[in-house]
C-alpha positions as CSV (number, residue, x, y, z in Angstrom):
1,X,139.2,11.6,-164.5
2,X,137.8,11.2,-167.6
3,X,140.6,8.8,-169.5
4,X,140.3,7.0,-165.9
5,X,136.6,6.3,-166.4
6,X,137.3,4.9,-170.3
7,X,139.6,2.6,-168.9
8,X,137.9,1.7,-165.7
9,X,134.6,1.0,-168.2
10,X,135.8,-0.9,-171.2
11,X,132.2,-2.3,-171.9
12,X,130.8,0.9,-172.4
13,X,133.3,2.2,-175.4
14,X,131.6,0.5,-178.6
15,X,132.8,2.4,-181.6
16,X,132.5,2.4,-185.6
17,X,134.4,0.0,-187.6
18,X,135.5,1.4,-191.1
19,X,133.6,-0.2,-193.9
20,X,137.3,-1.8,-195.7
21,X,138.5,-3.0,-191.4
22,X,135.0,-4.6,-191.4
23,X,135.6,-6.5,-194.8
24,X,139.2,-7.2,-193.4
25,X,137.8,-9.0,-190.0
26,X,135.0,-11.3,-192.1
27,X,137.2,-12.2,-194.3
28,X,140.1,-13.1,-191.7
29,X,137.8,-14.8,-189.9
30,X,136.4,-16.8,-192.7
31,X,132.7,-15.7,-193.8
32,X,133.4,-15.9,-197.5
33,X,131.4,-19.0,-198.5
34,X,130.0,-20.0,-195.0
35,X,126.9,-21.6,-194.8
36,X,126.7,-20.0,-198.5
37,X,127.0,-16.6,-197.8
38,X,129.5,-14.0,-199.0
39,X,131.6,-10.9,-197.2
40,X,129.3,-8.9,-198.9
41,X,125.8,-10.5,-197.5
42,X,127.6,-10.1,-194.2
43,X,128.7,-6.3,-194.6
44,X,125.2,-5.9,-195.9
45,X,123.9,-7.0,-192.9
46,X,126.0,-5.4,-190.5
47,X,125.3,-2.0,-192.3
48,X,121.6,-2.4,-192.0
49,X,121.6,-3.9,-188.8
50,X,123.7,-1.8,-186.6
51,X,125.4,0.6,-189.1
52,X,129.0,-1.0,-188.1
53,X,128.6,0.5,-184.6
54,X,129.3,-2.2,-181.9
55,X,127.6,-0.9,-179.0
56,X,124.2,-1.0,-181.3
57,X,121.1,-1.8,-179.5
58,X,117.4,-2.1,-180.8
59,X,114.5,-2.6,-177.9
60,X,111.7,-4.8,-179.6
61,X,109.2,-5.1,-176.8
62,X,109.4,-8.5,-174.9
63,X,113.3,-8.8,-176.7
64,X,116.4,-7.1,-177.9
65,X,119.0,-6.7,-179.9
66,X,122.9,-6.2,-179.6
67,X,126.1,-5.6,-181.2
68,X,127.2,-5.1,-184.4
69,X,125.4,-8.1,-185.6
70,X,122.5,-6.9,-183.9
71,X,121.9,-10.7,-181.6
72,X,118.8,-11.5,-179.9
73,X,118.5,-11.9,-176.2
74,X,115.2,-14.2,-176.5
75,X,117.4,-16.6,-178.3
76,X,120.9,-16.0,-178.3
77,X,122.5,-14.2,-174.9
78,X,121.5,-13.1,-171.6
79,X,120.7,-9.4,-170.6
80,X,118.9,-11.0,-167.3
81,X,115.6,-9.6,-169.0
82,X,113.9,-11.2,-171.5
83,X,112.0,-13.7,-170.2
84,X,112.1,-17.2,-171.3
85,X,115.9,-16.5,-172.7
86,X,117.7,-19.2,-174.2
87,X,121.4,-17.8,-173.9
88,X,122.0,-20.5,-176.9
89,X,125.7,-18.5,-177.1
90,X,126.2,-19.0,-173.5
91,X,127.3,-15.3,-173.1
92,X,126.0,-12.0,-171.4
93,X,124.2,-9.7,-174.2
94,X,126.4,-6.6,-172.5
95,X,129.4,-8.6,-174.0
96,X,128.0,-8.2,-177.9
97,X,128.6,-4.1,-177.2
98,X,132.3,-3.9,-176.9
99,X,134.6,-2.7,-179.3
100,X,135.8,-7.1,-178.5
101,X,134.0,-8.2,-181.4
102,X,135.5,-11.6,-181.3
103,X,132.7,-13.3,-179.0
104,X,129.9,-11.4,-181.4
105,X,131.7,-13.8,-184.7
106,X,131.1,-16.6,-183.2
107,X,127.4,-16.0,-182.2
108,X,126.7,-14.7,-185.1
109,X,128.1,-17.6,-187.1
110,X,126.7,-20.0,-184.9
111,X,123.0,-18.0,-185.6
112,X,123.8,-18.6,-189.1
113,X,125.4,-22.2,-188.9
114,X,122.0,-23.1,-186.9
115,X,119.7,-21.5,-189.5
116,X,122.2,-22.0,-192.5
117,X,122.0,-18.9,-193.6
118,X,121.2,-15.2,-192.5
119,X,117.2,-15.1,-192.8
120,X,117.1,-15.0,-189.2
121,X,118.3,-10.9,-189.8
122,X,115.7,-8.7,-190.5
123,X,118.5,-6.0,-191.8
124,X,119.3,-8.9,-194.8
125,X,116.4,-10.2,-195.2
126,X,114.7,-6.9,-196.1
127,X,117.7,-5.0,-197.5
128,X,120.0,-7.6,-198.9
129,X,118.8,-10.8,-200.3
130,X,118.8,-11.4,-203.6
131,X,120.3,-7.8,-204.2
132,X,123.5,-7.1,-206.0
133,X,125.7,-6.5,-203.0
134,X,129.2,-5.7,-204.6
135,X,129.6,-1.9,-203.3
136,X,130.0,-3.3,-199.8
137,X,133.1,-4.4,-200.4
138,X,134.2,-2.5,-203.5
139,X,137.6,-0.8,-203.2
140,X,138.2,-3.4,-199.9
C-alpha cells in the first residue's frame, strides 16, 4: 500500500540532490556565466535557500516560498493563496516541490534574467555575495 501511495502521489516525494548532481544539472543546463553569475553563486544559493531539498518550503506571512530555489508565490507561481499573486512563471507553486526540477530552472532563471542577477534571494544575498564561493563546487 505504501509503494502504491509513492506512486499514486508523485508531487509529494521531493528529495535531496547530492552537492556534485546539483553542480552537474546548473551546469548542463547552462548557469555558468548567466546574467553574470557562476555554478558556484547558484549552489550557494540553493544551499542557503533550501539546503538542496526540492520539496523546501518557507511560510513568510502574506507569501511563500518553494522549491529548491526557494520561488515566491507573491510574484512568481500560484499556490491559490497569496493574494494579489502574479504567477509571472505561469505555473502552480506545488509544481516547484517535486523531485521535476526542470520547470523550477526556468523560473528561477527567468527571476534572475528579470532582475539580472540573484539579489532577489535572500539566501545569496546574505550568505553569498561577494564571498569566495569555490567549496561549492570543489571536487565537482
Amino acid at each position: 500500500l505504501l509503494a502504491f501511495l509513492g506512486l499514486a502521489l508523485p508531487g509529494t516525494q521531493g528529495r535531496i540532490i547530492s552537492k556534485c548532481e546539483m553542480v552537474k544539472i546548473l551546469r548542463r543546463n547552462g548557469f555558468e556565466g548567466f546574467e553574470g553569475t557562476t555554478v558556484a553563486d547558484w549552489m550557494c544559493l540553493v544551499k542557503h535557500e533550501s539546503d538542496y531539498n526540492t520539496k523546501a518550503y518557507n511560510n513568510n506571512g502574506p507569501s511563500r516560498d518553494y522549491g529548491i530555489f526557494q520561488i515566491n508565490s507573491k510574484y512568481w507561481c500560484n499556490d491559490g493563496r497569496t493574494a494579489g499573486a502574479k504567477n509571472a512563471c505561469h505555473i502552480s507553486c506545488s509544481k516547484l516541490q517535486d523531485d521535476n526540477i526542470e520547470d523550477d530552472i526556468r523560473c528561477a532563471k527567468k527571476i534572475a534574467r528579470e532582475a539580472h542577477g540573484l539579489s532577489p534571494w535572500y539566501g545569496w544575498k546574505n550568505n553569498c555575495r561577494g564571498r569566495n564561493l569555490s567549496s561549492y563546487v570543489r571536487g565537482c
